[in-house]
C-alpha positions as CSV (number, residue, x, y, z in Angstrom):
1,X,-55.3,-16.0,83.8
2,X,-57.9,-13.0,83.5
3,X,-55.6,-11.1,81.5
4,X,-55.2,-14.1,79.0
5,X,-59.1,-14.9,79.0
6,X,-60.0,-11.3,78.2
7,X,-57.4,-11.3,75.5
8,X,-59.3,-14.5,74.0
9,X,-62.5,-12.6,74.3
10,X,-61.5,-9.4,72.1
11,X,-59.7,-12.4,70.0
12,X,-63.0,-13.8,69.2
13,X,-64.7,-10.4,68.6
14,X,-62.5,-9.5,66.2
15,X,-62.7,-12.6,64.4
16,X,-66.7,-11.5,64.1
17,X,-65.9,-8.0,62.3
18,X,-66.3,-6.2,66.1
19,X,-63.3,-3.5,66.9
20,X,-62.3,-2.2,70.6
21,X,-63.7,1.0,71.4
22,X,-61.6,3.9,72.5
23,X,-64.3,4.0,76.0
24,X,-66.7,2.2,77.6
25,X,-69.1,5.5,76.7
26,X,-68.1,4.6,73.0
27,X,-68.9,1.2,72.8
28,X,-72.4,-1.4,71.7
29,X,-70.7,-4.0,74.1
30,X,-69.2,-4.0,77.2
31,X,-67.5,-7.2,78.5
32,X,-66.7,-7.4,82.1
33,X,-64.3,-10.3,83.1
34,X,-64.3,-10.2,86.4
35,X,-63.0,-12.7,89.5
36,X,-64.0,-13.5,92.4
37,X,-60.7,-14.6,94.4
38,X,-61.5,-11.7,96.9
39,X,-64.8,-10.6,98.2
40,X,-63.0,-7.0,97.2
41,X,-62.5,-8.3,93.6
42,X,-66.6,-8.9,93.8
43,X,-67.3,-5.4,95.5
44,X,-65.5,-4.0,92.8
45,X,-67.2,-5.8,89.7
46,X,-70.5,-5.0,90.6
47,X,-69.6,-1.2,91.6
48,X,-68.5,-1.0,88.1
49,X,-71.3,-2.3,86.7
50,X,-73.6,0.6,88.7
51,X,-71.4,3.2,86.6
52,X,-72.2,2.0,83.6
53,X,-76.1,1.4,84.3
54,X,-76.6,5.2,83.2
55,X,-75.2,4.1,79.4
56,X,-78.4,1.8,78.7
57,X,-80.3,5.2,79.2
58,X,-78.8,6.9,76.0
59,X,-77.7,4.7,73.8
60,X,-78.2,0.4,73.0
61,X,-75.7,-1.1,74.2
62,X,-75.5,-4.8,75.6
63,X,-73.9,-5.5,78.8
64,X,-72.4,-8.5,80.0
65,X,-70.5,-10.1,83.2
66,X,-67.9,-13.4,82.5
67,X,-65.2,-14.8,84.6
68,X,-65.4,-15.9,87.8
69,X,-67.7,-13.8,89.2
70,X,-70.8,-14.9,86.7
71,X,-69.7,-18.6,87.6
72,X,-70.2,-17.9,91.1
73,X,-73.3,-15.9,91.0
74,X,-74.6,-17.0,87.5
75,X,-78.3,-15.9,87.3
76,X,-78.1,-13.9,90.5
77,X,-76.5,-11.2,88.8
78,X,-79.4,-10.4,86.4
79,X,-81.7,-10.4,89.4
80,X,-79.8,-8.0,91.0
81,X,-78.7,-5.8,88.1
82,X,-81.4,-6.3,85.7
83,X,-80.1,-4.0,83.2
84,X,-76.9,-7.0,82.6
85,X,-77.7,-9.0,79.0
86,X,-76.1,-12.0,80.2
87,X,-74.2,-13.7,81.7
88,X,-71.1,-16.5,80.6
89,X,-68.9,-18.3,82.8
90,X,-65.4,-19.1,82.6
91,X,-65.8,-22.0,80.5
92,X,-68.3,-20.4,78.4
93,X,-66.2,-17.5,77.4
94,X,-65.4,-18.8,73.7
95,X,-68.8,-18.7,72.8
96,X,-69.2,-15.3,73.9
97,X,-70.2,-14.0,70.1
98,X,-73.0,-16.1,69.8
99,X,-74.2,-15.5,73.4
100,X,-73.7,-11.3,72.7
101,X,-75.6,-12.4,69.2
102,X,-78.5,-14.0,71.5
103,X,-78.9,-11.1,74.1
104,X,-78.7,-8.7,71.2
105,X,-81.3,-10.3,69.6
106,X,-83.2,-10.0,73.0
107,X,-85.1,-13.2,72.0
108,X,-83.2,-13.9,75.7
109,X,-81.2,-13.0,78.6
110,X,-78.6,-15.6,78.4
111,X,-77.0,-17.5,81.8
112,X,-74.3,-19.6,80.4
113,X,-72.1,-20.8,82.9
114,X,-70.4,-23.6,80.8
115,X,-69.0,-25.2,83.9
116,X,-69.6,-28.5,82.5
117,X,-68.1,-27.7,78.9
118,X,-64.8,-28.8,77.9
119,X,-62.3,-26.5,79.3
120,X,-59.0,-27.7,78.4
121,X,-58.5,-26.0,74.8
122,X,-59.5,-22.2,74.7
123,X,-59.5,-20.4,71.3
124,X,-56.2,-20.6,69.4
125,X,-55.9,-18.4,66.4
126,X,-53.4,-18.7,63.3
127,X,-52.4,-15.2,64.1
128,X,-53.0,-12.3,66.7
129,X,-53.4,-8.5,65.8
130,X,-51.2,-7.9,68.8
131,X,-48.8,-9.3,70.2
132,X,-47.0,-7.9,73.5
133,X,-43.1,-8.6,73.8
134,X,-44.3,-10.3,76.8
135,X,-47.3,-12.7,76.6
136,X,-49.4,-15.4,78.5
137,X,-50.1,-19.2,78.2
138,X,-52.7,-21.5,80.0
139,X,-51.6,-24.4,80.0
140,X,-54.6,-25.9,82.3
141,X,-57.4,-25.1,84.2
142,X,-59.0,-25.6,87.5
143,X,-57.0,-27.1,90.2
144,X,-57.8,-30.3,92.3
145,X,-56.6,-29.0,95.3
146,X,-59.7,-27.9,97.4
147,X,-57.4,-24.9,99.8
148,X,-60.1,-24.7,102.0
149,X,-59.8,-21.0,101.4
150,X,-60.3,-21.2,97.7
151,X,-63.0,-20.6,95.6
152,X,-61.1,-21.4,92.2
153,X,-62.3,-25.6,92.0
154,X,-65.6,-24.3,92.6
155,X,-65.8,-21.7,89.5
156,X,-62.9,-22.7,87.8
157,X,-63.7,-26.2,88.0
158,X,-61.6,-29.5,88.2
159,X,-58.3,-29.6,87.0
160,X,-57.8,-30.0,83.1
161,X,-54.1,-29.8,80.8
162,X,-54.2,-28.8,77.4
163,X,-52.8,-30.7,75.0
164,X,-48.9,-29.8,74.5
165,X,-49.1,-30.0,70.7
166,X,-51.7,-26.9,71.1
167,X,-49.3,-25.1,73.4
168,X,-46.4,-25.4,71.2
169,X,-48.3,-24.3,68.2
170,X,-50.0,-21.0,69.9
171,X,-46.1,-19.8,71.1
172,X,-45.1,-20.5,68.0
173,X,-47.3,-18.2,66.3
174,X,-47.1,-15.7,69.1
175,X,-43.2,-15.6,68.8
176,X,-43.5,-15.2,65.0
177,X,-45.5,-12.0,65.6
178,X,-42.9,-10.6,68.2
179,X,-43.5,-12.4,71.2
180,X,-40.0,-12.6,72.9
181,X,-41.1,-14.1,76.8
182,X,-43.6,-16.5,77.4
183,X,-45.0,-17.0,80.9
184,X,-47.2,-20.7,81.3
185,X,-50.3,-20.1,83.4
186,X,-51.4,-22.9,85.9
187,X,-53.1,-23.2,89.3
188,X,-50.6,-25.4,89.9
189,X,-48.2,-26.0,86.9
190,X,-46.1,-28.9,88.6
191,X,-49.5,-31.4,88.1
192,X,-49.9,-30.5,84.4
193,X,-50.6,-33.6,82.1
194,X,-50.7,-36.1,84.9
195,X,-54.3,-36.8,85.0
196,X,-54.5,-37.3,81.0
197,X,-51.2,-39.2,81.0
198,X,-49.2,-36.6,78.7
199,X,-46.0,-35.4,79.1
200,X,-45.2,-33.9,82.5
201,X,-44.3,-30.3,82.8
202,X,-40.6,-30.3,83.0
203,X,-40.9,-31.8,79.3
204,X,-43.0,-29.4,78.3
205,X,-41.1,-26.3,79.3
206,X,-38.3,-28.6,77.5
207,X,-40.3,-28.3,74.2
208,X,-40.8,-24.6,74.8
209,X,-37.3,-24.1,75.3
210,X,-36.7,-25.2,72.0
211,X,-38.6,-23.0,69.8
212,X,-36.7,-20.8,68.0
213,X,-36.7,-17.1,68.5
214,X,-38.2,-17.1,72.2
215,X,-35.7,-15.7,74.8
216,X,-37.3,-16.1,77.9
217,X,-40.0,-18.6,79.7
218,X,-41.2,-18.0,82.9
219,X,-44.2,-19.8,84.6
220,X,-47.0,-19.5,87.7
221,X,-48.1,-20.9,90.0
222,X,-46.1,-23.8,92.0
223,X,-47.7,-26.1,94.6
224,X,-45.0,-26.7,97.3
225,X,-46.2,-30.2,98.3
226,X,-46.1,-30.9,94.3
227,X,-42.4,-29.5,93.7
228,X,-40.3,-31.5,92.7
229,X,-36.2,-32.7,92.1
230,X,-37.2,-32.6,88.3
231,X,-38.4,-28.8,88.3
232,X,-35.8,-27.5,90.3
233,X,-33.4,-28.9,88.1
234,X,-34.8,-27.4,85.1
235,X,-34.3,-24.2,86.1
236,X,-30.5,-25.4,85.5
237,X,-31.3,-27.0,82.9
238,X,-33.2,-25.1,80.4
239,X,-31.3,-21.7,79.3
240,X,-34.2,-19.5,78.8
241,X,-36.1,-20.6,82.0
242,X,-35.9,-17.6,84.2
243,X,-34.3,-17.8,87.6
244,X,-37.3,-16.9,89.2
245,X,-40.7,-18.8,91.3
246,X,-43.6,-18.0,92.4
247,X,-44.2,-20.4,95.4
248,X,-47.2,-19.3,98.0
249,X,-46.4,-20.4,101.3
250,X,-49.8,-18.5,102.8
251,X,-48.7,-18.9,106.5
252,X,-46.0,-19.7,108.7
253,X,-47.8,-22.0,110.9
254,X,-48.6,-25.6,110.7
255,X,-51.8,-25.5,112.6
256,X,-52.9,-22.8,109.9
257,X,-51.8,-24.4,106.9
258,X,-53.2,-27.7,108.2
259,X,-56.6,-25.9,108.6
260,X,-56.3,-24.7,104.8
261,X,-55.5,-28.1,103.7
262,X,-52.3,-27.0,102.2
263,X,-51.0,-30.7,103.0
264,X,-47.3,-29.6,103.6
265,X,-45.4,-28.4,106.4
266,X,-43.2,-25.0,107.1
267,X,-40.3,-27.4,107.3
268,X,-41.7,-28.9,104.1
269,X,-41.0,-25.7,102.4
270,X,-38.1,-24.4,104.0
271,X,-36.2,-27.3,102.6
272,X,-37.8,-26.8,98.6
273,X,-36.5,-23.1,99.2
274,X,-33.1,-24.5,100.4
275,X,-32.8,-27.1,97.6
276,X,-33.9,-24.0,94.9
277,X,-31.3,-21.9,96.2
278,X,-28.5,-24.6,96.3
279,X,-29.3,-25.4,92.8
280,X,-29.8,-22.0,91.5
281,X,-27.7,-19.2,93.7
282,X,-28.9,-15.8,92.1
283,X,-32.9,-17.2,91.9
284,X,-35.8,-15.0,93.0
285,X,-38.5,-16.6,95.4
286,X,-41.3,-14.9,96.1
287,X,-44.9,-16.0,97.4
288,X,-48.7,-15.4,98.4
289,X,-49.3,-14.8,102.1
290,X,-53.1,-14.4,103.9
291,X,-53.4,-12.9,107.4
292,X,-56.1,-13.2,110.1
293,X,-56.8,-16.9,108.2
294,X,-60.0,-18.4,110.5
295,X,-58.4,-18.9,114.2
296,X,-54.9,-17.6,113.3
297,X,-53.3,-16.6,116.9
298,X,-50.8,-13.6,117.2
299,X,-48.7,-16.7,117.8
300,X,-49.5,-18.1,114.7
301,X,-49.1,-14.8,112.6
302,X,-45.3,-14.1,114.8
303,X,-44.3,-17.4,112.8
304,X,-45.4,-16.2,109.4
305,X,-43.4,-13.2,110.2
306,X,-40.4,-15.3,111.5
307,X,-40.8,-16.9,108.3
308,X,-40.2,-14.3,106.3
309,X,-37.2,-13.6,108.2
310,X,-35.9,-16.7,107.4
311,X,-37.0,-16.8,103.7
312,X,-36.3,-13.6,102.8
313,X,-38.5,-13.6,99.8
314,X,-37.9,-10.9,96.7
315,X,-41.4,-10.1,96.9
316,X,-45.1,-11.0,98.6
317,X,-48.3,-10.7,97.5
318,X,-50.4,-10.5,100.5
319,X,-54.1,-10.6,101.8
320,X,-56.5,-10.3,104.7
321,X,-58.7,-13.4,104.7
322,X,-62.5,-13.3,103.7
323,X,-64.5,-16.4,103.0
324,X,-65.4,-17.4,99.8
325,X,-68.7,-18.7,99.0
326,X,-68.8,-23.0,98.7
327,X,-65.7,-23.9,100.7
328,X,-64.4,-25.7,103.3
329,X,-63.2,-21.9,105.6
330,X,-67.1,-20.7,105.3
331,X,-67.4,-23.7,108.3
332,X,-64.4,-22.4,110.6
333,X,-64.9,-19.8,112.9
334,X,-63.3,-16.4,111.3
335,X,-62.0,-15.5,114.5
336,X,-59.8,-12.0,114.0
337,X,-61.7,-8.7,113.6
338,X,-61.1,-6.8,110.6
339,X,-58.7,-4.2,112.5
340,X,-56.4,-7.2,113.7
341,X,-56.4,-8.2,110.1
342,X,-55.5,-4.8,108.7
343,X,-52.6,-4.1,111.3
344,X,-51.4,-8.2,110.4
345,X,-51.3,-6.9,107.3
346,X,-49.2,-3.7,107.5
347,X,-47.0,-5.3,109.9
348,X,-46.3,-7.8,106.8
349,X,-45.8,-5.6,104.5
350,X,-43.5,-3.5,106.6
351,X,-41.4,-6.7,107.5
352,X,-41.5,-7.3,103.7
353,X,-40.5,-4.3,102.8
354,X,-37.2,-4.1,104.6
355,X,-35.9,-7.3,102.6
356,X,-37.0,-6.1,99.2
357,X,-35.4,-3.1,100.0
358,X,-32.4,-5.0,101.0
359,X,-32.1,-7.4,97.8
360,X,-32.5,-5.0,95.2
361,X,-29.9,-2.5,97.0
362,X,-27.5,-5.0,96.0
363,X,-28.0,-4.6,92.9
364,X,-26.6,-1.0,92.7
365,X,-23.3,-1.0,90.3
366,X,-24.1,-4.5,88.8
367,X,-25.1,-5.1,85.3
368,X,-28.5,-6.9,84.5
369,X,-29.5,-8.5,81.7
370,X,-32.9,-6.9,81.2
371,X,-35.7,-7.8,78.5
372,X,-36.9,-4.2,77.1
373,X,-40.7,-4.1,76.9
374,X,-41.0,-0.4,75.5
375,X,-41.6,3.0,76.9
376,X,-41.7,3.1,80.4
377,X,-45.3,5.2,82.3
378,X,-42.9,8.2,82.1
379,X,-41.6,7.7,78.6
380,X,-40.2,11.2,77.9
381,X,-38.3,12.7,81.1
382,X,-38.2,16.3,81.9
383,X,-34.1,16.3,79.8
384,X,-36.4,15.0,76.8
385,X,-34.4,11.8,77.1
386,X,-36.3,8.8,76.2
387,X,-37.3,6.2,79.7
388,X,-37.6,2.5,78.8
389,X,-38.4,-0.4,81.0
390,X,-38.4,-4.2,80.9
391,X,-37.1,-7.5,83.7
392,X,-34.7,-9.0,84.7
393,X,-34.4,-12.6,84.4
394,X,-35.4,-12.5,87.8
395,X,-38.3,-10.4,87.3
396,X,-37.2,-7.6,89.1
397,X,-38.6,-4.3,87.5
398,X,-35.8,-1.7,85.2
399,X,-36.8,1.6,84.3
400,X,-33.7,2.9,82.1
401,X,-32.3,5.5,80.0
402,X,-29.8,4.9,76.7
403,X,-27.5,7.6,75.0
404,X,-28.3,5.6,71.6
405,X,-31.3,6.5,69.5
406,X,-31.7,3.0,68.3
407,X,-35.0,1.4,70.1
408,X,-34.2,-1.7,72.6
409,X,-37.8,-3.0,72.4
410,X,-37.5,-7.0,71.8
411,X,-34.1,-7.1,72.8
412,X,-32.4,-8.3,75.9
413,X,-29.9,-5.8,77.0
414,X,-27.4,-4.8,79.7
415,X,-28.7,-2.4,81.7
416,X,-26.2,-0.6,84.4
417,X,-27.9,-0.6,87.9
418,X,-27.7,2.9,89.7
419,X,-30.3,3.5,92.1
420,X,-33.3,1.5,93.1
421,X,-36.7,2.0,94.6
422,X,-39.0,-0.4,96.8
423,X,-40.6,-2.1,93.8
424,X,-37.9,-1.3,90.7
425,X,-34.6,-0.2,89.4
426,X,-33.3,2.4,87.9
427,X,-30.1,2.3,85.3
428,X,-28.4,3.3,82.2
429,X,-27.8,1.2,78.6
């Protein structure tokens, strides 16, 4: 969602006669779009803004925090870091020209947190000056939910759809300017359109499915109380759905998840997982996991594990719990040190790893349809042979090689498996 916001942002700029700098020493503006999902995501915005203090010594140049962060904090920031111009929230971030022009104009140091603007229907241009093979969506904002973990309701705000006449129109024009995969963004994309009566979201991804020229649609994130028979079946459905969901689970203990007010049960999921499986054999789960959550027991974290075990998910994203500012969690005792939190952690990860491992081993000697994005990091290896990378339909990672000199960017081809790593494959076209 940050990397579609920010894209917005530069969108806007551009529209206003700004260009991108080559570096942050090069440029009059600096933007940071920050989040605040983390307490680390925090520690990290505001240790890059103490870098780029030094830059107000030499030159003009107008500094400004948006995202999450600045909804959370909002004029605290300024007071901290008086050397920031302003400050925009989420919400706010499509008037960020005329708020730059204000604090340029130093007439003030604008605090716009525009949590209580319209948030359903960013900025939607006619045309883009890039366009990745690969882009991003929102569909909606906010979430409803209230994890009592989660900070998102409270700077994100309550949950909002767009209008699916807008979303059609912005793939369109990003799939006439090379766009090949779309991925929709939601906190929880199963709810979208409920609350304003509009078409659900299994008709929606219907309507994306039939532009023409787009190959591939993927979507995040999935609720598992909100999952339902209609989704799953989509995935069967739709041809250029991708066998692939993101479902966070974020423990393997009732008690836990009852504390986090996830309102669904580890046998709940089990049987969503089950049902996803049965209906589509070769599909990719994987899912968001916090440790050392606020009176989480060994016991409790030896079920997340067992879960795991169970699962056997493609891929986790994991966390160590740390409260957020205005939820429910800041109330419950945070009973694990940080130690027990770190070694929870590794001992996830490890567990994790073995599986990952596992699945993409079987991949070895297979072809897979993979979406080429372009050069891979490498690009040119050491026998001058060109390295490109791209997904599979199951989002798995493929750094590969070709003996042709035509370029595969845009196109979906069949890449011959040969090694793998933890975290990618490796193959030949």
């Amino acid at each position: 969602m940050n990397v579609y916001d920010s894209d917005k942002i530069r969108q806007s700029f551009e529209n206003c006669g700004y260009e991108i700098a080559d570096s942050v020493q090069d440029a009059d503006v600096i933007i940071l779009n920050t989040c605040s999902i983390r307490e680390k995501a925090c520690q990290k915005a505001f240790s890059f803004l103490g870098r780029v203090k030094k830059l107000k010594i030499n030159k003009q140049v107008t500094i400004g925090v948006c995202g999450c962060l600045a909804e959370q904090e909002g004029a605290n920031i300024i007071e901290r870091m008086p050397y920031v111009d302003f400050v925009a929230g989420v919400n706010a971030i499509y008037r960020m020209p005329e708020i730059v022009k204000k604090a340029e104009d130093k007439k003030c140091r604008p605090v716009d947190t525009g949590f209580d603007s319209p948030a359903g229907e960013p900025l939607c241009q006619t045309s883009k000056s890039r366009v990745d093979i690969s882009e991003f969506v929102t569909i909606m904002r906010g979430c409803d939910n209230f994890c009592s973990y989660c900070v998102v309701p409270h700077v994100r705000g309550r949950e909002i759809s767009r209008k699916p006449k807008n979303i059609i129109n912005e793939i369109k024009m990003l799939v006439a300017n090379g766009a090949c995969e779309i991925t929709l963004l939601g906190q929880n994309v199963n709810s979208y359109g409920k609350k304003e009566g509009s078409v659900t979201f299994e008709r929606l991804i219907e309507l994306v499915n039939e532009i023409e020229g787009l190959k591939r649609i993927r979507f995040t994130t999935s609720h598992p109380k909100d999952l339902g028979d209609n989704l799953i079946e989509a995935f069967k459905k739709f041809e250029k759905l991708c066998p692939h969901i993101h479902l966070p689970v974020q423990s393997g203990s009732d008690a836990v998840l009852k504390r986090m007010n996830r309102k669904y049960t580890i046998k709940d999921y089990i049987e969503k997982i089950e049902k996803l499986r049965k209906t589509v054999p070769n599909i990719a789960v994987t899912s968001d996991l916090i440790v050392g959550f606020c009176q989480e027991t060994q016991e409790d974290f030896n079920m997340t594990l067992n879960l795991i075990k169970h699962i056997q998910f493609d891929g986790i994203f994991a966390f160590a719990y740390s409260p957020r500012p205005n939820t429910l969690a800041q109330k419950f005792k945070d009973t694990a040190s940080e130690q027990e939190k770190k070694e929870r952690l590794y001992s996830l990860f490890n567990l994790q790893e073995y599986y990952t491992k596992k699945k993409n081993a079987a991949f070895v000697g297979t072809e897979q349809k993979t979406l080429a994005e372009g050069l891979s990091k490498r690009g040119l290896l050491k026998n001058e042979k060109k390295e490109w990378t791209g997904r599979t339909d199951t989002n798995k990672i493929v750094n590969f090689i070709t003996s042709k000199d035509d370029n595969p960017t845009g196109k979906i081809v069949n890449v011959k498996i040969e090694k793998t790593f933890s975290h990618s494959l490796w193959g030949i076209l």
